[in-house]
LOBA-475534 format. One line per 2 residues: their letters; for each residue x, y, z of N, C-alpha, C, O, CB. Coordinates in pm, whole numbers, always signed. Glycine has a CB too. Layout:
a> X/Y/Z/X/Y/Z/X/Y/Z/X/Y/Z/X/Y/Z; ...
***
This chain:
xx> -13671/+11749/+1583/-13715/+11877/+1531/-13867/+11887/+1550/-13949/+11806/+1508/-13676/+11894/+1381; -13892/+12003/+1622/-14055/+12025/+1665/-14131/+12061/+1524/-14046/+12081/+1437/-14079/+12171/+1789
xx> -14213/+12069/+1493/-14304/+12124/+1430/-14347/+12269/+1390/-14432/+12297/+1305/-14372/+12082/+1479; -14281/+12347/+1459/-14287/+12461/+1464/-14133/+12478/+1441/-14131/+12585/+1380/-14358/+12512/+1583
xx> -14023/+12445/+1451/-13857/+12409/+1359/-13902/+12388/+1178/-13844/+12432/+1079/-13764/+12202/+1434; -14023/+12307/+1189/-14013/+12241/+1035/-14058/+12363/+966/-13997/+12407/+869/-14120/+12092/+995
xx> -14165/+12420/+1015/-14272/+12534/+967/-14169/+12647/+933/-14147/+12670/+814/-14397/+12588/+1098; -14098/+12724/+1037/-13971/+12781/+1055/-13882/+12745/+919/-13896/+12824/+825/-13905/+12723/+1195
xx> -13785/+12624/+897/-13705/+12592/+828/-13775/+12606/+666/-13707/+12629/+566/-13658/+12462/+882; -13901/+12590/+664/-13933/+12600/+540/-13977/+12725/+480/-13950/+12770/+369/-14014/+12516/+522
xx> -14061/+12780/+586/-14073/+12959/+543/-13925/+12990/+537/-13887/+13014/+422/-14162/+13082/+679; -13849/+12995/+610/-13701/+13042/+565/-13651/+13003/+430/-13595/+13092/+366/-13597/+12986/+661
xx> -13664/+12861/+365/-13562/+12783/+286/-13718/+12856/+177/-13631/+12825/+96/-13502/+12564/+327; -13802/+12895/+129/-13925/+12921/+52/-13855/+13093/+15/-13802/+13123/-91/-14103/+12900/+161
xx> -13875/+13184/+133/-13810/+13314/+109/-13676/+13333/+123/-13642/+13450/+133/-13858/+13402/+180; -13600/+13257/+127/-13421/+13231/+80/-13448/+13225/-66/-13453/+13324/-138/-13326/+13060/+143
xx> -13463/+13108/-103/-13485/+13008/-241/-13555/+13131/-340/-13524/+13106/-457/-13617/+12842/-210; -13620/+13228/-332/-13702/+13301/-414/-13595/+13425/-470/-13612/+13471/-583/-13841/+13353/-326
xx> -13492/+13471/-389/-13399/+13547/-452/-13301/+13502/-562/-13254/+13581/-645/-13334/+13590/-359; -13276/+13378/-558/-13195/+13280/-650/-13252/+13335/-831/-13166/+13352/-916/-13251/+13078/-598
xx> -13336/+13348/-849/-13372/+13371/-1018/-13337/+13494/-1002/-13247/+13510/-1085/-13533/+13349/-1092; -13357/+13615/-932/-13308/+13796/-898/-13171/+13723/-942/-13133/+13693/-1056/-13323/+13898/-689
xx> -13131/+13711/-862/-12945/+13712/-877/-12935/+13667/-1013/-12912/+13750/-1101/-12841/+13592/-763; -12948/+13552/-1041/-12916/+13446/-1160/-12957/+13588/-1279/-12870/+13639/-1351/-13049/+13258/-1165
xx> -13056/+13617/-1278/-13080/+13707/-1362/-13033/+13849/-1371/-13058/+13913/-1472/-13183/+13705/-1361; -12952/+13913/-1251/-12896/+14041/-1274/-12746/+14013/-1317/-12665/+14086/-1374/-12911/+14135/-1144
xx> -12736/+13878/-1266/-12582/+13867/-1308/-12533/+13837/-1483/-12435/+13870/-1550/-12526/+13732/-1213; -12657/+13759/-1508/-12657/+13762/-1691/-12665/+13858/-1743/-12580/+13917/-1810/-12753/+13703/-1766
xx> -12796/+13895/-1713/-12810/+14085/-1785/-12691/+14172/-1747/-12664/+14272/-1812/-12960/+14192/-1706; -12630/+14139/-1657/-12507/+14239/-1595/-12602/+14385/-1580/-12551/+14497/-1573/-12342/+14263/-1728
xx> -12709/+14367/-1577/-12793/+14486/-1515/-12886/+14518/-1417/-12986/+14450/-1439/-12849/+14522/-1582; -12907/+14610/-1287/-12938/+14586/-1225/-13032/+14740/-1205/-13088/+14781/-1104/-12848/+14520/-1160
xx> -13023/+14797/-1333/-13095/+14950/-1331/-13265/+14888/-1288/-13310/+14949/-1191/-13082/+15054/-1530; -13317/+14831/-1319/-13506/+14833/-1236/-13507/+14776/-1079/-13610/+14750/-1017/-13644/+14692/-1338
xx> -13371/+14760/-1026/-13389/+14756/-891/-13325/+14857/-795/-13207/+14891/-798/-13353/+14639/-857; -13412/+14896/-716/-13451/+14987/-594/-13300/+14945/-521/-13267/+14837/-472/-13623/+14939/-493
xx> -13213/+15089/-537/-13129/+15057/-446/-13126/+15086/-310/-13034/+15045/-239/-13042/+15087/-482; -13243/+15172/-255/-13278/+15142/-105/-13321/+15116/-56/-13302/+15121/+65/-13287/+15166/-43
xx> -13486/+15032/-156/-13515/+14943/-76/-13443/+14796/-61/-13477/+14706/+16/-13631/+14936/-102; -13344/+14796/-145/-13260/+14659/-106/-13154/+14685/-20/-13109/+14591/+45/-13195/+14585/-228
xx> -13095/+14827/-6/-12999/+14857/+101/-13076/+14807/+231/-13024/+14722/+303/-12956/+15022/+107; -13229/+14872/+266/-13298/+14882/+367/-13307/+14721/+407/-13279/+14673/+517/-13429/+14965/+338
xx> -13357/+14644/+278/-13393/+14492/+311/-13271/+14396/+323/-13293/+14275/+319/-13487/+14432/+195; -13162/+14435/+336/-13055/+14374/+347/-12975/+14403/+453/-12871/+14338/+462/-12998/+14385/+250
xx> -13004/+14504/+555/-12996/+14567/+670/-13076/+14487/+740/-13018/+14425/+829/-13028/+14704/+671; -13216/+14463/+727/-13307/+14405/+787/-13291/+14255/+784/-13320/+14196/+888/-13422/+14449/+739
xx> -13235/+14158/+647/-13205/+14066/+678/-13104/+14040/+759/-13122/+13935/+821/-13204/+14024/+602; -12985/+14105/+786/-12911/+14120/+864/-12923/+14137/+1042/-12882/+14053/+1122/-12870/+14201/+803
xx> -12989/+14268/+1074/-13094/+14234/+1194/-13155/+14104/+1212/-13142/+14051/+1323/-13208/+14316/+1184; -13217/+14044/+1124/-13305/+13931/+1143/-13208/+13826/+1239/-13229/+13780/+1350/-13358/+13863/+984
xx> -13070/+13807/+1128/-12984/+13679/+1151/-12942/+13741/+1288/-12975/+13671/+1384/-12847/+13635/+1028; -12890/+13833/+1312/-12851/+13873/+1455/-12965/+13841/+1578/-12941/+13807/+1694/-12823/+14035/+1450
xx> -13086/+13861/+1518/-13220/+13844/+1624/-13194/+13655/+1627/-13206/+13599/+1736/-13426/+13919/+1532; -13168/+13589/+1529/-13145/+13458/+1486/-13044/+13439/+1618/-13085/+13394/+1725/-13082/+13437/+1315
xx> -12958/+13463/+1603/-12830/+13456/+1690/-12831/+13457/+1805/-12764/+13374/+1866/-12751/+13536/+1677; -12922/+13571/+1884/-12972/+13561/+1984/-13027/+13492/+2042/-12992/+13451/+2153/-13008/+13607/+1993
xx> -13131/+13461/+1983/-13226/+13351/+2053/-13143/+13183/+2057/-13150/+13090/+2137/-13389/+13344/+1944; -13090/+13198/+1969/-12992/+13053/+1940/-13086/+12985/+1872/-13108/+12878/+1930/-12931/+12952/+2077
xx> -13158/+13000/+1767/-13238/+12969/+1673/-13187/+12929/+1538/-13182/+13009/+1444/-13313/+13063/+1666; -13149/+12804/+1528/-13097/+12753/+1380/-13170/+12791/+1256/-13108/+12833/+1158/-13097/+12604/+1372
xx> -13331/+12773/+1256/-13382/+12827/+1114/-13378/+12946/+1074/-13373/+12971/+954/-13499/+12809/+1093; -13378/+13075/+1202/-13368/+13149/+1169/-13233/+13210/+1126/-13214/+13292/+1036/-13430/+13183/+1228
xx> -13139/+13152/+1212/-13009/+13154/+1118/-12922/+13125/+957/-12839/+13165/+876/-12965/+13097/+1175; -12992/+13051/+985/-12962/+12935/+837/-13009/+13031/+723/-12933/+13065/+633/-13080/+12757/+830
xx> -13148/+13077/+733/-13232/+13092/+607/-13145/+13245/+611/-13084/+13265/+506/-13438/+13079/+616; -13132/+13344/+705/-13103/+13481/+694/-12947/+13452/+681/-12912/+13567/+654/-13159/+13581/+824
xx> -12834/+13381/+681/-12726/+13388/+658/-12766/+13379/+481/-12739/+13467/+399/-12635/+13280/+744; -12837/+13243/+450/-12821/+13245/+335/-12903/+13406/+267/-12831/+13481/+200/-12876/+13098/+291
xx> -13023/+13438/+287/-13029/+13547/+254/-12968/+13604/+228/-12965/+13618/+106/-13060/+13590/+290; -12877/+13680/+301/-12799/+13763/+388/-12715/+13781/+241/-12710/+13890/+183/-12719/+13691/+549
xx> -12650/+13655/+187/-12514/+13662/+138/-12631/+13665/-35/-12623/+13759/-115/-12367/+13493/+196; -12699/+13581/-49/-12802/+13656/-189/-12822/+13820/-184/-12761/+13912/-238/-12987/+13591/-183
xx> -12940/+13815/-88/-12916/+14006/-86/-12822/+14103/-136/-12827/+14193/-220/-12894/+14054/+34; -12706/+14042/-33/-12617/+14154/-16/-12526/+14139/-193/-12462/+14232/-243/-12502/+14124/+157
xx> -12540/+14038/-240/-12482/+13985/-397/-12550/+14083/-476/-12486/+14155/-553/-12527/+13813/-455; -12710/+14094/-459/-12754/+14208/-528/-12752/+14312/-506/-12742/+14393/-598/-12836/+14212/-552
xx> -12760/+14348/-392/-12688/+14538/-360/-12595/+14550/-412/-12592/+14659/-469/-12637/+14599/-215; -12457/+14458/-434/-12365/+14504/-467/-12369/+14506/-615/-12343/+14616/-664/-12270/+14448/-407
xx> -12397/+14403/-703/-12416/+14452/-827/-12520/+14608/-899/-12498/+14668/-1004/-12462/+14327/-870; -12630/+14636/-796/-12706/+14718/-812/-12584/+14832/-788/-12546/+14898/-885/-12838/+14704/-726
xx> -12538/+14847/-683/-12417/+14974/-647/-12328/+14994/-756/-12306/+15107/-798/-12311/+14938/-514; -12251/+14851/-827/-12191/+14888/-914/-12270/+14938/-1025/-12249/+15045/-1081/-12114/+14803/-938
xx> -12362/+14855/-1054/-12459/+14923/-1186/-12454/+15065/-1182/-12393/+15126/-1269/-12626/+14885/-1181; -12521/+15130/-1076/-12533/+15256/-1066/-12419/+15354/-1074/-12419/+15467/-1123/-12590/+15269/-965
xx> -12296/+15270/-999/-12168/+15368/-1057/-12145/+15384/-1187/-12156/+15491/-1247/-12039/+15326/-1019; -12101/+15245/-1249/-12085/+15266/-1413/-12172/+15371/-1454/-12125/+15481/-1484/-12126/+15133/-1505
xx> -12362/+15334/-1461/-12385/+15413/-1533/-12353/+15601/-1511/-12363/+15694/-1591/-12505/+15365/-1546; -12318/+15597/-1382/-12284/+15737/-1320/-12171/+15767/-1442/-12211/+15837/-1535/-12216/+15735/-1133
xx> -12060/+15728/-1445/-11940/+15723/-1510/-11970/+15754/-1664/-11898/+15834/-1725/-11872/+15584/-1485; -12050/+15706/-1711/-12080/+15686/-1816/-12125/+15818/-1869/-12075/+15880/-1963/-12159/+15585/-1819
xx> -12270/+15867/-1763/-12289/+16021/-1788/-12256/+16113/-1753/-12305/+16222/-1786/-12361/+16060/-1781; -12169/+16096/-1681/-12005/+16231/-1633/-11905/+16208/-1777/-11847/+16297/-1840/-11858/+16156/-1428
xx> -11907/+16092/-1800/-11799/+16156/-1929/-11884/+16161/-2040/-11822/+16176/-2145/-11655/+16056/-1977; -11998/+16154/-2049/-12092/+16198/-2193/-12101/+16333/-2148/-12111/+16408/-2245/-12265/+16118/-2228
xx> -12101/+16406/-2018/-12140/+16525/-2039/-11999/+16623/-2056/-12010/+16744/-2078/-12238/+16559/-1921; -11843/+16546/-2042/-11796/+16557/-2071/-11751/+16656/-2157/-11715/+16773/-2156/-11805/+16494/-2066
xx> -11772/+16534/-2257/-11731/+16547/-2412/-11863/+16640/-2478/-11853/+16669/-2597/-11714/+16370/-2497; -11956/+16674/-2419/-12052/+16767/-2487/-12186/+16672/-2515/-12288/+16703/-2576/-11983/+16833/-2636
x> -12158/+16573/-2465/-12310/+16499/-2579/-12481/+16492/-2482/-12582/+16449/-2539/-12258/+16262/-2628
***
């Protein structure tokens, strides 16, 4: 492994590793209302691009770190999506019932 692999593998495994407390923490709160659901749609698109640019080149760090991304990210879009439905649900039938 060159030196420029190690540099690579660790900026990847540094900005992988930093979404881990996001998740851990939207999944306790079961809330995900103070996060931006397009800029995480947008950045989860883009990590996605990335791993494909990864793929291309036949580049392991860049694979590795954006798969794992990839599957953190996309863990929080999806709880953010559901968040946002419930609370949708919630104020369609409060307006419902009159309140």
């Amino acid at each position: 492994m060159t030196l420029v692999d190690i540099i690579g593998s660790l900026a990847g495994f540094l900005t992988t590793i930093a979404f881990v407390p996001q998740v851990i923490k939207t999944w306790r709160s079961r809330s995900a209302a103070d996060i931006s659901l397009i800029m995480f749609a947008l950045f989860t698109l883009g990590v996605l691009m990335w791993l494909l640019y990864g793929i291309a080149l036949r580049a392991l760090p860049i694979i590795l770190a954006n798969s794992v991304t990839l599957l953190l990210a996309s863990s929080i879009l999806v709880m953010k999506i559901l968040d946002t439905w419930q609370r949708y649900r919630q104020r369609l039938t409060a307006s419902r019932r009159g309140l």
